[in-house]
C-alpha positions, -999 to +999 in steps of 0.1 A: +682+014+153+720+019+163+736+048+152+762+030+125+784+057+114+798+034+082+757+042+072+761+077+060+788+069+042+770+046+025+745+066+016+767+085-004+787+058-022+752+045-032+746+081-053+776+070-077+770+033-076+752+014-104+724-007-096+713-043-107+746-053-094+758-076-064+758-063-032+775-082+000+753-069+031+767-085+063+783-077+101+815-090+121+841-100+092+822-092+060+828-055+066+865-059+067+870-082+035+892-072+004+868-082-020+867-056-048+907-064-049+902-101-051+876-097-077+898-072-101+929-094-094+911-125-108+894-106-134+859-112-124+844-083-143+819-078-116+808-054-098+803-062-063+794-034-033+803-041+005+777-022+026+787-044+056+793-031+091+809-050+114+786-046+143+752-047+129+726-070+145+701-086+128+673-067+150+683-035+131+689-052+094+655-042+083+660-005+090+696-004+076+687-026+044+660-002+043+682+027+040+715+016+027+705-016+004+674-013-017+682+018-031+716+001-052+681-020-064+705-054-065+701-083-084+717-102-060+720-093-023+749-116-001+736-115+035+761-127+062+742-117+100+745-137+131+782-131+138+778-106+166+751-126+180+764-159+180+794-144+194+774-122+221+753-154+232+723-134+237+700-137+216+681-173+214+681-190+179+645-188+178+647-155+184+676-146+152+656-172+130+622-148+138+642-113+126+658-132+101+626-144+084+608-108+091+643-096+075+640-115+042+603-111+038+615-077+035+641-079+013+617-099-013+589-076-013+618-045-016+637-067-045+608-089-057+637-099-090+670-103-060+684-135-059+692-139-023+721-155-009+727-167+025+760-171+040+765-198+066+782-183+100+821-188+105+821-227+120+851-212+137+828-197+164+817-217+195+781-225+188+775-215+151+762-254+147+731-244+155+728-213+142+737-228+105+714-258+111+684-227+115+701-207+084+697-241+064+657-242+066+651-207+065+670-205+033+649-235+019+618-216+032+628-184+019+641-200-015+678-181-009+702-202-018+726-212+007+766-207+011+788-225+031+812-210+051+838-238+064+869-220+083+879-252+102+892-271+074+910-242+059+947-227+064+939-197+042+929-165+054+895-156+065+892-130+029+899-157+007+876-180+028+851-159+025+861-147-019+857-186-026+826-195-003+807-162-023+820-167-056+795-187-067+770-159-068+793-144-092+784-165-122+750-149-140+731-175-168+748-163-198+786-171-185+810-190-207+820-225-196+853-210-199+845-185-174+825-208-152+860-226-148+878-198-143+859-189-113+857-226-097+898-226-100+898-196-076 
């Protein structure tokens, strides 16, 4: 595994944080999202940790998760991987849909109770067709459910892009219709 420095620090931000939470684990733009701030200034009263970093592959996310996610024991884990190699161009789609499937078998026997979410790849980026097409089945497979992430229709920033295509995962089974509004407005 890559030495990511943003790692340690994680490791002891996890000591203080509570588990059974939500926990966004990505690469490429995930890591530089305000999302705590969006979620206090829409008064989401949810706790969400970021343990992304921006240039983790997916061939190390099995170590990383291993030492940086299933400790915050989530019950619900955001992953957003592919970024850096979509954008690299080399490695194969068969080739991220093989870690990716070795990744989440992983994550379910870790967090057998997680609800997984996947997060389609930017459609910004030259190529990410493909990739999303692969991300599609695997979540089906997997039973993650699946997040769209459509940048090419949008004038908005990439962080509230991003806010909106994840709040969904926000809502938990005993929210208020009144709430459950609230959070579709956003």
């Amino acid at each position: 595994m890559r030495n990511y420095n943003r790692s340690q620090e994680y490791k002891l931000l996890n000591k203080c944080a509570q588990s059974n939470k939500i926990v966004l684990a990505g690469s490429g733009i995930a890591e530089e999202l305000y999302l705590n701030e969006l979620i206090e200034d829409y008064d989401l009263n949810q706790k969400l940790y970021n343990r992304s970093i921006a240039d983790l592959r997916i061939e190390d996310a099995v170590q990383y998760f291993e030492k940086c996610i299933y400790e915050l024991k989530p019950m619900k884990i955001l992953i957003y991987l592919g970024e850096n190699e979509l954008t690299d161009g080399n490695v194969s789609v068969e080739k991220f849909s093989e870690q990716y499937k070795w990744l989440l078998y992983n994550v379910h026997i870790n967090l057998p109770s997680a609800q997984i979410y996947i997060i389609e790849l930017r459609d910004d980026i030259e190529g990410a067709k493909l990739y999303n097409c692969e991300l599609h089945k695997i979540a089906s497979e997997y039973g993650c459910i699946l997040l769209n992430l459509n940048c090419l229709d949008s004038d908005d920033s990439m962080n509230m892009i991003f806010f909106r295509t994840i709040k969904r995962s926000f809502l938990d089974k005993n929210v208020s219709f009144a709430n459950a509004m609230s959070i579709s407005a956003l």
